[in-house]
N, C-alpha and C positions, 0 to 999 in steps of 0.2 A: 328667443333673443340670445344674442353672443355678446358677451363680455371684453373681446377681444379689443385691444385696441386699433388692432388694423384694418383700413377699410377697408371692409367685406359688407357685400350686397345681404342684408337681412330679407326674408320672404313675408312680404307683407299679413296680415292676418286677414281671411277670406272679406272681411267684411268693411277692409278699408278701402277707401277709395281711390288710389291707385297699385300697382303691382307691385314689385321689388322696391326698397328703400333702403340704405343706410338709418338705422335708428337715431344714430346720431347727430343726423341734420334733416329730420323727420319738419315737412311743411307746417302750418299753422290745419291745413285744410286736410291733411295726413294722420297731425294728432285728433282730430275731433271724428275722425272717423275708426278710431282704435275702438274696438267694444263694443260698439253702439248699438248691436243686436244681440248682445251678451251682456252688459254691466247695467244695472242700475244704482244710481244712490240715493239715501234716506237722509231731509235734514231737517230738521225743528223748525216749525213756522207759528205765524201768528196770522190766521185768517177772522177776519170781523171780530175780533177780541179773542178769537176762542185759539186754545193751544193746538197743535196738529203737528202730522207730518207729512209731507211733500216728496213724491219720489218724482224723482226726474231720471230722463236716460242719458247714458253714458255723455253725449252731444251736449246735453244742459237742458232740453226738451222738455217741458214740462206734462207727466203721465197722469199723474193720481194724487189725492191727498187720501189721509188717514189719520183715523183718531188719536191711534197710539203704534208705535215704534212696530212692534211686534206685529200690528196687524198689516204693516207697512209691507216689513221684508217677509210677511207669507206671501204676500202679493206676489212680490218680485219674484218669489221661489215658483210658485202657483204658474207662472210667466214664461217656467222656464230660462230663467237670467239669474245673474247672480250680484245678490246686494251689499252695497256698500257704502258707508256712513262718512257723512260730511260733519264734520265740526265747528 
């Protein structure tokens, strides 16, 4: 990504779904394709009373739960993806 404020054509990341974009006026359908074979996140849930946590992919997709936080982001690592925590 370039910091620049001039518009200049950004190169899309491989895995988004269209080619070249401006970052700056990046679609709805653009952003939710940033990551999403790369990133996962981890957030605190509450399933049938009990505590957990829920990784979902970059998209919002829902992947896996788990017991605890740790055993979460082995996953994601495990995955090959890299995790990151929702609050």
């Amino acid at each position: 990504m370039n910091g620049n404020t001039e518009n200049e054509d950004v190169q899309a990341p491989a895995d988004a779904p269209m080619g070249s974009f401006d970052i700056r006026h990046m679609t709805a359908e653009q952003l939710r394709g940033v990551g999403v074979s790369h990133i996962a996140y981890v957030k605190p849930v509450t399933v049938n009373g009990m505590p957990g946590f829920a990784i979902h992919g970059a998209d919002g997709t829902p992947m896996a739960l788990a017991e605890d936080r740790d055993t979460a982001l082995a996953a994601i690592v495990q995955h090959e993806m890299f995790p990151l925590s929702v609050h």
